[in-house]
N, CA, C and O atoms as CSV, one atom per row, in Angstrom:
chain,resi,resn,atom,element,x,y,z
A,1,UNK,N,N,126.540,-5.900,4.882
A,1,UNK,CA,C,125.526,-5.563,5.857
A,1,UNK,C,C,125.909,-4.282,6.600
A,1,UNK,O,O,125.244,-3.253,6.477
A,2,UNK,N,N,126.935,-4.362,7.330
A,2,UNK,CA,C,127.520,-2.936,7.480
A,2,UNK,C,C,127.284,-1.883,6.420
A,2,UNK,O,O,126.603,-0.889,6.673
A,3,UNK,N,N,127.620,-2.007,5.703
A,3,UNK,CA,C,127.574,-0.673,4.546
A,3,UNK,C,C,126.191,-0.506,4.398
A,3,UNK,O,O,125.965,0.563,3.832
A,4,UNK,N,N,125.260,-1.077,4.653
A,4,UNK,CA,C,123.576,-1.121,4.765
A,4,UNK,C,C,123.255,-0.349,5.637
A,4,UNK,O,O,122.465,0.557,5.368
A,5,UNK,N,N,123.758,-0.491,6.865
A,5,UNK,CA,C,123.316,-0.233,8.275
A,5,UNK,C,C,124.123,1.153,8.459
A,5,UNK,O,O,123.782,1.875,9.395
A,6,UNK,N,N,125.261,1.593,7.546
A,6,UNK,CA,C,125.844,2.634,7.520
A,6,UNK,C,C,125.180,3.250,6.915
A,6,UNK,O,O,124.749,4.203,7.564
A,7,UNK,N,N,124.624,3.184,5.312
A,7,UNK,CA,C,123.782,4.286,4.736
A,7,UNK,C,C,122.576,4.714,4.788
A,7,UNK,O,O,122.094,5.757,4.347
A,8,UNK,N,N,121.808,3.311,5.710
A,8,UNK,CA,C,120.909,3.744,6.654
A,8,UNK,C,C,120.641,4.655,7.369
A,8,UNK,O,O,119.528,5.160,7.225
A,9,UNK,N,N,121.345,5.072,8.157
A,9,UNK,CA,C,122.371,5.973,9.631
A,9,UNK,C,C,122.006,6.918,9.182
A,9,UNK,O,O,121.112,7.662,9.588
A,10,UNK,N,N,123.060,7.058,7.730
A,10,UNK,CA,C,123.184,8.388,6.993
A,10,UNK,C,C,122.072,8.867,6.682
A,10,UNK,O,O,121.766,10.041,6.888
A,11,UNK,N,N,121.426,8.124,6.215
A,11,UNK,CA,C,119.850,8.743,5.676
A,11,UNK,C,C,119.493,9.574,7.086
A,11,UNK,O,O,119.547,10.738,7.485
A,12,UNK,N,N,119.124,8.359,7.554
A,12,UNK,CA,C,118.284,9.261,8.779
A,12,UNK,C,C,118.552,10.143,9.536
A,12,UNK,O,O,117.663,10.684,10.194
A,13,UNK,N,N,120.386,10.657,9.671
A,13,UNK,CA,C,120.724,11.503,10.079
A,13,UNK,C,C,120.516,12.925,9.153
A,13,UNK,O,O,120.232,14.042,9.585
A,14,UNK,N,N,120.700,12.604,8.052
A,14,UNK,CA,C,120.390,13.764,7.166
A,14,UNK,C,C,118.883,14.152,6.725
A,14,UNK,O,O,118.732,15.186,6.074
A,15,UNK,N,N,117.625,13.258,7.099
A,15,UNK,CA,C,116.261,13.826,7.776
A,15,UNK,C,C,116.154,14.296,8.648
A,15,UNK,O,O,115.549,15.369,8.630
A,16,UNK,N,N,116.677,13.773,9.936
A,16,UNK,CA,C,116.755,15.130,11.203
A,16,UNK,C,C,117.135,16.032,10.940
A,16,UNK,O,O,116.404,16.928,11.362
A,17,UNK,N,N,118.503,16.617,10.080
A,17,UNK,CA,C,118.493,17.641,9.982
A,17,UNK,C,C,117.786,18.931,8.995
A,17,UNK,O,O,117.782,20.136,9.247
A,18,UNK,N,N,117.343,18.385,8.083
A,18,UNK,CA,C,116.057,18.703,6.934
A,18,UNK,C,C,115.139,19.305,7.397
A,18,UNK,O,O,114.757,20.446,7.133
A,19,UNK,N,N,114.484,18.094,8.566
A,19,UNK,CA,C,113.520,18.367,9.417
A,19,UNK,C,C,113.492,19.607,10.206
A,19,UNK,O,O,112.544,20.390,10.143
A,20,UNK,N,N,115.164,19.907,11.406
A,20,UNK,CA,C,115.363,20.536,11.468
A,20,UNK,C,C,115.142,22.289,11.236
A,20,UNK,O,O,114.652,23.220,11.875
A,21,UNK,N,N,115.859,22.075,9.852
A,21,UNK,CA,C,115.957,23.381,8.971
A,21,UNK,C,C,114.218,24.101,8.449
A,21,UNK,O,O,113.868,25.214,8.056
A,22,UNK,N,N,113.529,22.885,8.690
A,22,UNK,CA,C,112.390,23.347,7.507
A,22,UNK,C,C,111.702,24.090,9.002
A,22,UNK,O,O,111.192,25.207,9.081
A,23,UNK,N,N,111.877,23.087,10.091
A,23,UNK,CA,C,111.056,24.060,11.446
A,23,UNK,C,C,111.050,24.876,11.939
A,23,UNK,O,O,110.058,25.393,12.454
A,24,UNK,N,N,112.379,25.361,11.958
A,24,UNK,CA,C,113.045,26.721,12.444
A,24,UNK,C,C,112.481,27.988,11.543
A,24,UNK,O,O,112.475,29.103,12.064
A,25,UNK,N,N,112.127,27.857,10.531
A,25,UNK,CA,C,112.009,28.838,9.567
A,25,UNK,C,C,110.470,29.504,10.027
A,25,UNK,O,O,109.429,28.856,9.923
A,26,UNK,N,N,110.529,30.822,10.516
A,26,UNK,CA,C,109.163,31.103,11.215
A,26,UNK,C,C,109.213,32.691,10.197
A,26,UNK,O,O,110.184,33.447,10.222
A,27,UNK,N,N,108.097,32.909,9.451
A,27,UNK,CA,C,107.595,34.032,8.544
A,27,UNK,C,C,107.345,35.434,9.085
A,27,UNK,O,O,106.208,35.795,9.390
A,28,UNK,N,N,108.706,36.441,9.237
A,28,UNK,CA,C,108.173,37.340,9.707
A,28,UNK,C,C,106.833,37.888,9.636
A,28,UNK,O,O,106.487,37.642,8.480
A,29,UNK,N,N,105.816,38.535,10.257
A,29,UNK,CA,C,104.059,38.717,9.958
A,29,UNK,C,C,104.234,40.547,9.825
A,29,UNK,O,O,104.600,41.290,10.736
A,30,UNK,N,N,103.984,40.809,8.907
A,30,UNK,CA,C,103.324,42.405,9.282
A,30,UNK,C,C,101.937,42.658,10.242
A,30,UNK,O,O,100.817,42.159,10.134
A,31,UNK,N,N,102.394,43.494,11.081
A,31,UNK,CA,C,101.467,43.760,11.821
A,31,UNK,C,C,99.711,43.897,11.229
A,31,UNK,O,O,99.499,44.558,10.212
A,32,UNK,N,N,98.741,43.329,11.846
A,32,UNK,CA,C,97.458,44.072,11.572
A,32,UNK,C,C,96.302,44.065,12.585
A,32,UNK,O,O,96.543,43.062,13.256
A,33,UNK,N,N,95.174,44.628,13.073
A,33,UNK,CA,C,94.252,44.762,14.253
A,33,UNK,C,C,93.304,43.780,13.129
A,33,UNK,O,O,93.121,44.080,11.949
A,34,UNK,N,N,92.713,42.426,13.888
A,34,UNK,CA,C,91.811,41.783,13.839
A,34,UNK,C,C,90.549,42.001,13.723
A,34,UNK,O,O,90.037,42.523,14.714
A,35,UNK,N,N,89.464,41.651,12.332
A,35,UNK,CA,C,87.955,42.525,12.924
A,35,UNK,C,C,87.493,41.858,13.784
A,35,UNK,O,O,88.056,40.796,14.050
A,36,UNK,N,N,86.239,42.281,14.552
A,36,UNK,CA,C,85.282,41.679,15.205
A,36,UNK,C,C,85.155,39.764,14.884
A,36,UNK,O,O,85.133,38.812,15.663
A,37,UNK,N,N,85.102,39.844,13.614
A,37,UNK,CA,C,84.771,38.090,13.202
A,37,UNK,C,C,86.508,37.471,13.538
A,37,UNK,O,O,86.596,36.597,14.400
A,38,UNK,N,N,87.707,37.910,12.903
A,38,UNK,CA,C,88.435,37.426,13.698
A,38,UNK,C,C,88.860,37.160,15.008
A,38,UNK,O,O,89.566,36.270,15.482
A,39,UNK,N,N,88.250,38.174,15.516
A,39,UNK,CA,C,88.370,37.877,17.336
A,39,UNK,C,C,87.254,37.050,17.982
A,39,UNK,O,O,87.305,36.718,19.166
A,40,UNK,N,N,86.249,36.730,17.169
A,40,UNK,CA,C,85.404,35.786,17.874
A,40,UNK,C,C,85.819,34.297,16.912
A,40,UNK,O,O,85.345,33.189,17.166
A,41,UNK,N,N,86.287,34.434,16.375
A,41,UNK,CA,C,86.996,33.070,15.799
A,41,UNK,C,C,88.248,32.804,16.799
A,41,UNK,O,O,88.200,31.842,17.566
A,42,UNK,N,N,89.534,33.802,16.773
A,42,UNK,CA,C,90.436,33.018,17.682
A,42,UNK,C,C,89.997,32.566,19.062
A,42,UNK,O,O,90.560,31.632,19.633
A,43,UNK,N,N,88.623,33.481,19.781
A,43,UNK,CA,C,87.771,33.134,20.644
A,43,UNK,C,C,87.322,31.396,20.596
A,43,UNK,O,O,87.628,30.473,21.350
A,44,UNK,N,N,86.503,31.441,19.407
A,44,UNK,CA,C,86.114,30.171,19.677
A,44,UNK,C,C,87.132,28.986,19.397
A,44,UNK,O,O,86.911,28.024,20.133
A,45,UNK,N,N,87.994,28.843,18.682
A,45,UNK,CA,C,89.307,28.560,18.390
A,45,UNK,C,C,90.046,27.986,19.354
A,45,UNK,O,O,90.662,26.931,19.205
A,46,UNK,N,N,90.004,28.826,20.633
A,46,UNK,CA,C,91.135,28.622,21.581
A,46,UNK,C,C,89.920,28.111,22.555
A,46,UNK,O,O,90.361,28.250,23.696
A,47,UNK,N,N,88.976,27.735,22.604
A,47,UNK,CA,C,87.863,27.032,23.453
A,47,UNK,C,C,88.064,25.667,23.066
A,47,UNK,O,O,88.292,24.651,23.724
A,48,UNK,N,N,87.930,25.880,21.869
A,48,UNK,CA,C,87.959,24.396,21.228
A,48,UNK,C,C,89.416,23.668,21.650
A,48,UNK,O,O,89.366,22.499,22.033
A,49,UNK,N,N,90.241,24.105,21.607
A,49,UNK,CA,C,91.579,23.582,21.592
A,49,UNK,C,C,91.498,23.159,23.151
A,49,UNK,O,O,91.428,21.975,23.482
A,50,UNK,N,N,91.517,24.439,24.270
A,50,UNK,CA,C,91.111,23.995,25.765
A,50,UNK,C,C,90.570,22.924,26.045
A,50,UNK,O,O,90.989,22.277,27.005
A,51,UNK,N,N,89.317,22.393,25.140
A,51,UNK,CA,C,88.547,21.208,25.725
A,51,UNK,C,C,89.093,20.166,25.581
A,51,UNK,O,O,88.778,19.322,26.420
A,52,UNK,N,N,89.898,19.830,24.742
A,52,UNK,CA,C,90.568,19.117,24.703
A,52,UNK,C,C,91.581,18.526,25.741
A,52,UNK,O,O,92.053,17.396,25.618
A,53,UNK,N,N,91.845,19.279,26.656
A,53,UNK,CA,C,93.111,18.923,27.812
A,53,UNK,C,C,92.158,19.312,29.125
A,53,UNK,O,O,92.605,19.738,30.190
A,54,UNK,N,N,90.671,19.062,28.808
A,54,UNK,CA,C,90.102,19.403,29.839
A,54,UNK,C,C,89.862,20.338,30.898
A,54,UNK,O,O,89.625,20.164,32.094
A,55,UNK,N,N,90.015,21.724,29.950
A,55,UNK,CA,C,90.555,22.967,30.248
A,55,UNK,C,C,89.097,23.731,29.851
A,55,UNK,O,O,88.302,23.146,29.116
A,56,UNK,N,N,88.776,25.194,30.432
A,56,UNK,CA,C,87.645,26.011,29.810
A,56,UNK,C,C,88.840,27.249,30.027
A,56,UNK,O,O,89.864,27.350,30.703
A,57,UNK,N,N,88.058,28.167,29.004
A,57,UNK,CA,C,88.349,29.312,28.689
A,57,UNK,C,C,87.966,30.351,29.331
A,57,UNK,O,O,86.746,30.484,29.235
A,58,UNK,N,N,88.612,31.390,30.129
A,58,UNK,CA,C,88.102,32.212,31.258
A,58,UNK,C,C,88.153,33.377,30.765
A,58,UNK,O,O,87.681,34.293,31.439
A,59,UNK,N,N,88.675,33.634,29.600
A,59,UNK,CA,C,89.214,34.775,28.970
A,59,UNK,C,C,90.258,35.191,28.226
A,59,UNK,O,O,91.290,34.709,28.692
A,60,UNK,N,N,90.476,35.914,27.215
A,60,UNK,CA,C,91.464,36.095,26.214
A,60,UNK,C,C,91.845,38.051,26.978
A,60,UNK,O,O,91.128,39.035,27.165
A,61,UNK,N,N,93.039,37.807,27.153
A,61,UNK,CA,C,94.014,39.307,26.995
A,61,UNK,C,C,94.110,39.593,25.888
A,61,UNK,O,O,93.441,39.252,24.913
A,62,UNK,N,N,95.265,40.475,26.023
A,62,UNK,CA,C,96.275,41.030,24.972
A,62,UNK,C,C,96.239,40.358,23.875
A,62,UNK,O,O,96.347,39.147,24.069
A,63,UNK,N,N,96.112,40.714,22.636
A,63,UNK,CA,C,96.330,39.731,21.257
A,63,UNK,C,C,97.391,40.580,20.600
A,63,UNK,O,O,97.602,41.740,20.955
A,64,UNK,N,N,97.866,40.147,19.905
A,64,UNK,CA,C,98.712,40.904,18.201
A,64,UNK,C,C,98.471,39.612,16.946
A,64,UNK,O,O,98.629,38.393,16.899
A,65,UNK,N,N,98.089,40.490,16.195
A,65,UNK,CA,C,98.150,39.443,14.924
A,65,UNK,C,C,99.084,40.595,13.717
A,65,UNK,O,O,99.321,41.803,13.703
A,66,UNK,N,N,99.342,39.651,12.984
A,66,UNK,CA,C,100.470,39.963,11.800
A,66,UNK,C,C,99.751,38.784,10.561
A,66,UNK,O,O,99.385,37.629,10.776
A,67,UNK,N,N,99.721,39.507,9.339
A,67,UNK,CA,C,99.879,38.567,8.065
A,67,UNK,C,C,100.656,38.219,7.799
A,67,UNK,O,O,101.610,38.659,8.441
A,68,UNK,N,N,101.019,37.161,6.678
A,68,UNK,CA,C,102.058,35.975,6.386
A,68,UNK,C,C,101.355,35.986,5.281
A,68,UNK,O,O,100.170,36.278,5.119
A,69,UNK,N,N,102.484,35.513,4.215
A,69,UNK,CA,C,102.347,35.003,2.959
A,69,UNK,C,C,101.152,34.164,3.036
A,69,UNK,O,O,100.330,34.644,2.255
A,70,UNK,N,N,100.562,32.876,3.765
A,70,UNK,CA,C,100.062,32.135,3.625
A,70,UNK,C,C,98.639,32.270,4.745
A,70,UNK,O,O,97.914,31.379,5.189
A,71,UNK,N,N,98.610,33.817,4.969
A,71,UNK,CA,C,97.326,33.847,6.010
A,71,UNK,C,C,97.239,35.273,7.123
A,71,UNK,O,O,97.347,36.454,6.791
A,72,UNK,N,N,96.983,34.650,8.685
A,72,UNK,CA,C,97.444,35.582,9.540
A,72,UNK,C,C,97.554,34.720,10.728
A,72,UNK,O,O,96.816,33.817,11.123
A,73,UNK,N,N,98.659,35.211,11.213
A,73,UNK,CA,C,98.738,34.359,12.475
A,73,UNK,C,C,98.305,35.431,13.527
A,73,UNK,O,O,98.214,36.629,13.262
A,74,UNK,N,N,98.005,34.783,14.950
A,74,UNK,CA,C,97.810,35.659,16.061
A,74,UNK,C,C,98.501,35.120,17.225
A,74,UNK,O,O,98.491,33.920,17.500
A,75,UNK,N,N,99.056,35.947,17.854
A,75,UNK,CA,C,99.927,35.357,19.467
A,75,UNK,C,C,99.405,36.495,20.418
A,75,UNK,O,O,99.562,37.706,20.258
A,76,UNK,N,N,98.458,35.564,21.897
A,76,UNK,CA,C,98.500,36.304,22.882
A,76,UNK,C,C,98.024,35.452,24.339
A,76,UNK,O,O,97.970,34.248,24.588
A,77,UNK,N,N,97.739,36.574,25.089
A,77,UNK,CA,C,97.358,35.595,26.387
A,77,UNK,C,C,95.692,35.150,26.480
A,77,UNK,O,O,94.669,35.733,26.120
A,78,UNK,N,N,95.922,33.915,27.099
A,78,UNK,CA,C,94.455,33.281,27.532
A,78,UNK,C,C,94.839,32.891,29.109
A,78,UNK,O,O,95.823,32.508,29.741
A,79,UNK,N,N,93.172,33.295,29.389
A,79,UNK,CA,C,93.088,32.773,31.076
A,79,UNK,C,C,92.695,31.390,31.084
A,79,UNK,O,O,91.751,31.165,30.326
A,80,UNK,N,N,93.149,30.365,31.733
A,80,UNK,CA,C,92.261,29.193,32.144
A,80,UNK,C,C,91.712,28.733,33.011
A,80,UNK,O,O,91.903,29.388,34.036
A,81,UNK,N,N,90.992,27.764,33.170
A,81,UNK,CA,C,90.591,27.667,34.338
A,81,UNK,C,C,90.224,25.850,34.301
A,81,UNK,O,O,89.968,25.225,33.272
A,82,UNK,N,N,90.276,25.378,35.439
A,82,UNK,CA,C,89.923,23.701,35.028
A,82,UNK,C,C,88.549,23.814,35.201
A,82,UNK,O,O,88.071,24.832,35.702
A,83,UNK,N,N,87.358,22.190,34.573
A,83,UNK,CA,C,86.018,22.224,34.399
A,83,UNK,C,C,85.860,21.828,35.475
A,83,UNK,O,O,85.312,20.726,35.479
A,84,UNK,N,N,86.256,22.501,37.123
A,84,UNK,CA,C,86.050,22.348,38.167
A,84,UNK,C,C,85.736,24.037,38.539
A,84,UNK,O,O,84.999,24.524,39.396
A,85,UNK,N,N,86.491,24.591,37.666
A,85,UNK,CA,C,86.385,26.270,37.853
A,85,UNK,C,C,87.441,26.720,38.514
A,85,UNK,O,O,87.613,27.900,38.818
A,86,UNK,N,N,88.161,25.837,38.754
A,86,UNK,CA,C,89.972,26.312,39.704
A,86,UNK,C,C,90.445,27.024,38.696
A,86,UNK,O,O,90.415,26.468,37.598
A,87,UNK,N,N,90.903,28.169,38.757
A,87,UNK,CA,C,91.878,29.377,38.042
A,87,UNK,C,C,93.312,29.013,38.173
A,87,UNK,O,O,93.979,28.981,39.207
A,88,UNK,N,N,93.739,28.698,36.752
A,88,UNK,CA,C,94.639,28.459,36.328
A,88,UNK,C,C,95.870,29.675,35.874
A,88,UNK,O,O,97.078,29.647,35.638
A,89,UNK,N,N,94.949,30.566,35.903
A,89,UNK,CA,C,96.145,31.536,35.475
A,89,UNK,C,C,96.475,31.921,33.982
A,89,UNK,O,O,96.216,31.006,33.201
A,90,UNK,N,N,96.895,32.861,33.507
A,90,UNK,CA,C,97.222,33.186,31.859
A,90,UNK,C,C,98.352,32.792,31.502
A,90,UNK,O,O,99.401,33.044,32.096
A,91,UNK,N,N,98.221,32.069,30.394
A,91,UNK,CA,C,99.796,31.615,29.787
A,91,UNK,C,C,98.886,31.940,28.118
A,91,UNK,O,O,97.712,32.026,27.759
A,92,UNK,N,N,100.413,32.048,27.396
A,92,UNK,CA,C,101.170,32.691,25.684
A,92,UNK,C,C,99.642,31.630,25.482
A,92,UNK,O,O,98.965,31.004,26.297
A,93,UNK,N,N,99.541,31.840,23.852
A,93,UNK,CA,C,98.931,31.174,22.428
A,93,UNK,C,C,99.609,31.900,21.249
A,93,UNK,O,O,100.128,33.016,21.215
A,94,UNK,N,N,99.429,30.726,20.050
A,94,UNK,CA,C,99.604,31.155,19.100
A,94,UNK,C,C,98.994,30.295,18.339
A,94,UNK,O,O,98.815,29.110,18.618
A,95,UNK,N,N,98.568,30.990,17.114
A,95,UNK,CA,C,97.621,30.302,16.199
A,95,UNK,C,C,97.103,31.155,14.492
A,95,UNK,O,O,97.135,32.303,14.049
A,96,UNK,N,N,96.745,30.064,14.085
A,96,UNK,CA,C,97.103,30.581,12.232
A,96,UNK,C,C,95.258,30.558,11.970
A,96,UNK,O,O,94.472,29.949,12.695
A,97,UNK,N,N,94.959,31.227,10.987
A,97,UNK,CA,C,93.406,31.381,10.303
A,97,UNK,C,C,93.579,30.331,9.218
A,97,UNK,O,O,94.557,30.273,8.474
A,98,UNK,N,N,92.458,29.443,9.195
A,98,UNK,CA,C,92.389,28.610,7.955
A,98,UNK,C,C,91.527,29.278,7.298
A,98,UNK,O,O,90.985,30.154,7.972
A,99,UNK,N,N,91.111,29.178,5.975
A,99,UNK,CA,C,90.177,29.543,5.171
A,99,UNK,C,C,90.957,30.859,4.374
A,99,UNK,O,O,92.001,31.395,4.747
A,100,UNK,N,N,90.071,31.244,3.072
A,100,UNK,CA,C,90.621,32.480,2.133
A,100,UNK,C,C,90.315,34.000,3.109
A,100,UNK,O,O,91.075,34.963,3.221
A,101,UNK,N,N,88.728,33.774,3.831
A,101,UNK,CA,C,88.794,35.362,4.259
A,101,UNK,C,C,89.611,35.417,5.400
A,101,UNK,O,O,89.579,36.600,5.740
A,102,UNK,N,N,90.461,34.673,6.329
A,102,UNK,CA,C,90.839,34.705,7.166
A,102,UNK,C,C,90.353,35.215,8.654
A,102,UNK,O,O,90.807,36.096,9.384
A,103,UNK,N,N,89.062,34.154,8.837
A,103,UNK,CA,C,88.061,34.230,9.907
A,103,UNK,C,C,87.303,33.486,9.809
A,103,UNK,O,O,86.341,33.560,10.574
A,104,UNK,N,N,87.362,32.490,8.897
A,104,UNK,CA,C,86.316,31.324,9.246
A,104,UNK,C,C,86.661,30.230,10.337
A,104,UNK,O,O,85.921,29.572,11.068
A,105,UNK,N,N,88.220,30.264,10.179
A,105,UNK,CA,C,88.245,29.196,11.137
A,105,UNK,C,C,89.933,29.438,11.843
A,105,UNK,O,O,90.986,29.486,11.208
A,106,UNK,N,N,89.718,29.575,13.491
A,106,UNK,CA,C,91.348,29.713,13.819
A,106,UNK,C,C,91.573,28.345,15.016
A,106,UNK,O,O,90.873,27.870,15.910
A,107,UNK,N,N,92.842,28.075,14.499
A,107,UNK,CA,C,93.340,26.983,14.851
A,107,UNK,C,C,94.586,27.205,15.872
A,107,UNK,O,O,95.619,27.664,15.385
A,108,UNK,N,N,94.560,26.992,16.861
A,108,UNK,CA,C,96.027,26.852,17.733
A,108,UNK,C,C,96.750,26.023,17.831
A,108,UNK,O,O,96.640,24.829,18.107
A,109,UNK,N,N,97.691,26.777,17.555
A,109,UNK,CA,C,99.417,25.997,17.490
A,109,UNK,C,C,100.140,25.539,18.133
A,109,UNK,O,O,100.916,24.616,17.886
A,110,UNK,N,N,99.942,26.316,19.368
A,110,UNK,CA,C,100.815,26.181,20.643
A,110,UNK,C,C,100.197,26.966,21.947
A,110,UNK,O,O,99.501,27.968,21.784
A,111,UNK,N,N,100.471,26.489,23.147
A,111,UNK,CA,C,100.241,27.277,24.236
A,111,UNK,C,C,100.954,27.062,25.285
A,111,UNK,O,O,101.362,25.931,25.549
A,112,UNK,N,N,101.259,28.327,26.190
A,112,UNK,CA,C,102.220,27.893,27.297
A,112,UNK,C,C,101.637,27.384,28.288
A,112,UNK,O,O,100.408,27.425,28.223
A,113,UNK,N,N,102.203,26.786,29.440
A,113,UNK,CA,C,101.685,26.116,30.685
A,113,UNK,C,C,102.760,25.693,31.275
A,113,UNK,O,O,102.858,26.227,32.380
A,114,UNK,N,N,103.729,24.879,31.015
A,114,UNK,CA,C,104.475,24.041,31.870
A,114,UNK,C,C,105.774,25.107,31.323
A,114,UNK,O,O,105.729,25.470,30.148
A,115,UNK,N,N,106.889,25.576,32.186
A,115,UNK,CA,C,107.743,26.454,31.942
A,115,UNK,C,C,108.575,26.367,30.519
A,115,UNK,O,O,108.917,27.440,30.023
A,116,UNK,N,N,108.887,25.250,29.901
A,116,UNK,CA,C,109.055,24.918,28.415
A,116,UNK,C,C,108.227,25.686,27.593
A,116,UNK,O,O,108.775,26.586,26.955
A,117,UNK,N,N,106.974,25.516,27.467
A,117,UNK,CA,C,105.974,25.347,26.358
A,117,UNK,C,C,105.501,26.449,26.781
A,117,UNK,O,O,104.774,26.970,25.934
A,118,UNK,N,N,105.585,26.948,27.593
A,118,UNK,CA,C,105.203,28.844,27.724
A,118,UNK,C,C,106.567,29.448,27.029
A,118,UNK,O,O,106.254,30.279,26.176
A,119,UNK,N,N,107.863,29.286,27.137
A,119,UNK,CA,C,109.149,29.583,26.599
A,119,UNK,C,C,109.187,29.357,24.898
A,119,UNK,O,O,109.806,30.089,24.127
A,120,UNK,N,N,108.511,28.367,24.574
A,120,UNK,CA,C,108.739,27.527,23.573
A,120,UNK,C,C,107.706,29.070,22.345
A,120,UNK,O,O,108.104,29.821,21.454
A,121,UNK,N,N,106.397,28.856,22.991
A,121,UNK,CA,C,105.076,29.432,22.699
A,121,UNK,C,C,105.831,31.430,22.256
A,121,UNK,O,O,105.834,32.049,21.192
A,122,UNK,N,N,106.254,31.744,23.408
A,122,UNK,CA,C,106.658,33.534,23.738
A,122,UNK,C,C,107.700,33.219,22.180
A,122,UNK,O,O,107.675,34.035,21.259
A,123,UNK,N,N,108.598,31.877,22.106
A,123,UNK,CA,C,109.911,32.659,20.733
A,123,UNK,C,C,109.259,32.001,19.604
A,123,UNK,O,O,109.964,32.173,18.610
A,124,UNK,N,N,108.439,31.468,19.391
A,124,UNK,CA,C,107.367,31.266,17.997
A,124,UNK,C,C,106.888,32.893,17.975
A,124,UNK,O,O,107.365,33.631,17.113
A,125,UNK,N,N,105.870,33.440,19.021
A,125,UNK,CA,C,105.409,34.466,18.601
A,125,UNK,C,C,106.965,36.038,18.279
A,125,UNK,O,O,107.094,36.846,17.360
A,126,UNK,N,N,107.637,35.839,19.298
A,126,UNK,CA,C,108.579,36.538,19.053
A,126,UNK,C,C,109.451,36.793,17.307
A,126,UNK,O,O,109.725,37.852,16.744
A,127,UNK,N,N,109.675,35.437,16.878
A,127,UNK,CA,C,110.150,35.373,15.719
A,127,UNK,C,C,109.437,35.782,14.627
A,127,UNK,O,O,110.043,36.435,13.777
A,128,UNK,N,N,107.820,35.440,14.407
A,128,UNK,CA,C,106.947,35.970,13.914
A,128,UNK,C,C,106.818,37.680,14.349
A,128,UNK,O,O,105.678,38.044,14.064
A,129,UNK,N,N,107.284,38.332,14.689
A,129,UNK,CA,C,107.558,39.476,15.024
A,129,UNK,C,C,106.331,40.450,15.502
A,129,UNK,O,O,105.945,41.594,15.265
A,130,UNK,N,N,105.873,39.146,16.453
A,130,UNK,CA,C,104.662,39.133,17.456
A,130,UNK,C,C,104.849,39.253,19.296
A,130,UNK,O,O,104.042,38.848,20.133
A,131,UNK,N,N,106.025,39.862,19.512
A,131,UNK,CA,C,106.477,39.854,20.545
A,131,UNK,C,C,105.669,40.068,21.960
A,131,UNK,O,O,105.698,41.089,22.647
A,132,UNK,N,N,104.994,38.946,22.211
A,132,UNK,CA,C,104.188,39.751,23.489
A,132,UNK,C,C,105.036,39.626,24.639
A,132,UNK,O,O,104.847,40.447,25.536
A,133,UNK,N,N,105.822,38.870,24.775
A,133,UNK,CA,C,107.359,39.820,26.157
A,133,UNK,C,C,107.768,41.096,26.220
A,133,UNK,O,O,108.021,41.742,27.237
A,134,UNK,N,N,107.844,41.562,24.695
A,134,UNK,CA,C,108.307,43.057,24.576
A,134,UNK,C,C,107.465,44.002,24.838
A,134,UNK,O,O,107.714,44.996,25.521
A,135,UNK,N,N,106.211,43.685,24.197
A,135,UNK,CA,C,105.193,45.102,23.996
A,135,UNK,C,C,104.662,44.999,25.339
A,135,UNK,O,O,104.180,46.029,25.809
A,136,UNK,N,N,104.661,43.259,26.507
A,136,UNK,CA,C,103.847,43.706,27.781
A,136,UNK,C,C,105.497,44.201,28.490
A,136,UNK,O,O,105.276,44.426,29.680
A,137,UNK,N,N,106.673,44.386,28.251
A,137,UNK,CA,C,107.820,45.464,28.989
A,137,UNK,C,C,107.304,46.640,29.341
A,137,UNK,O,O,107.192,47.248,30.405
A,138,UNK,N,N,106.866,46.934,27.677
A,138,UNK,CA,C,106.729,48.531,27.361
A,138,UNK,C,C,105.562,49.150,28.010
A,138,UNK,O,O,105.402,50.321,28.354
A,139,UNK,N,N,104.695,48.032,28.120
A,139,UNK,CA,C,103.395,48.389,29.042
A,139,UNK,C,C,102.246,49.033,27.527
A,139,UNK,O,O,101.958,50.210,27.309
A,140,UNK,N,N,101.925,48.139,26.933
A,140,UNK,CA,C,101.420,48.817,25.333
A,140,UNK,C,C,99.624,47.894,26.034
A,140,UNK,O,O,99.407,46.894,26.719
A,141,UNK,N,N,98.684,49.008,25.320
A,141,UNK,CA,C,97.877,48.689,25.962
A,141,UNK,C,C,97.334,47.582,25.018
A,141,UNK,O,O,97.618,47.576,23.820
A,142,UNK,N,N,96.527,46.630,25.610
A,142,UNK,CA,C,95.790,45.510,25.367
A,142,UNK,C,C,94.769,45.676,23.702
A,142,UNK,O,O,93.845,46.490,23.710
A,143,UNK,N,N,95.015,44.957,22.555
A,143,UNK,CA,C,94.775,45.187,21.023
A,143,UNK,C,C,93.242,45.000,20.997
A,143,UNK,O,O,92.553,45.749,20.305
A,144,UNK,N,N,92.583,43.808,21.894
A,144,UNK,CA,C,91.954,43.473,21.940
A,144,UNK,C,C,91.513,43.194,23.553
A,144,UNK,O,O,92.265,43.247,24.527
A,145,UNK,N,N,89.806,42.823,23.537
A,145,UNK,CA,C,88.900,42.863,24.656
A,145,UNK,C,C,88.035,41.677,24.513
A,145,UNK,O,O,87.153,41.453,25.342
């Protein structure tokens, strides 16, 4: 029974770390400017995701998007606001295009808010070599409107 409950252990210790390894791995993106249909997709995209936590959308900043083997991702700021209309303030997004033309449909991944998950949100886009800490240093003007 021991030796059960030992290779048990083992297993599952060696899925956490699997797990681990496979998450960490974030696809550098080459840079690219979004058309019109992609920016009203991550638009509606990041509405959709808001309603969910009972949140509306007050406005999208700064964007950068980059391609990936498997698409395009985009990381930038959104304003919120609660469905009371209290201003919440701008925190990070990040989020991937489903579909072949890459604008039918954008999905978010992550967003900041609570000092974690704004931290968490900035080194996803960072690693993707989507840095919006760096380029708002440099003072680089806004990709998108």
């Amino acid at each position: 029974m021991r030796c059960f409950l030992l290779v048990l252990t083992l297993l599952a210790l060696s899925a956490c770390e699997s797990t681990q390894k496979i998450a960490t791995h974030i696809e550098v993106a080459t840079p690219i400017t979004l058309s019109a249909k992609q920016i009203a997709s991550v638009r509606a995209g990041v509405a959709r995701s808001l309603k969910t936590h009972d949140l509306e959308l007050a406005g999208i900043g700064r964007m950068m998007a980059g391609r990936i083997s498997t698409g395009v991702v985009v990381c930038g700021y959104l304003n919120t606001k609660t469905t009371a209309g209290e201003p919440l303030g701008e925190r990070p997004f990040h989020g991937v295009f489903l579909g072949l033309d890459n604008a039918s449909g954008f999905i978010v991944t992550g967003t900041g808010g609570e000092e974690n998950d704004t931290a968490a949100t900035l080194e996803v886009c960072r690693q993707s070599g989507l840095d919006l800490a760096a380029s708002s240093a440099a003072g680089s003007a806004p990709a998108t409107r």
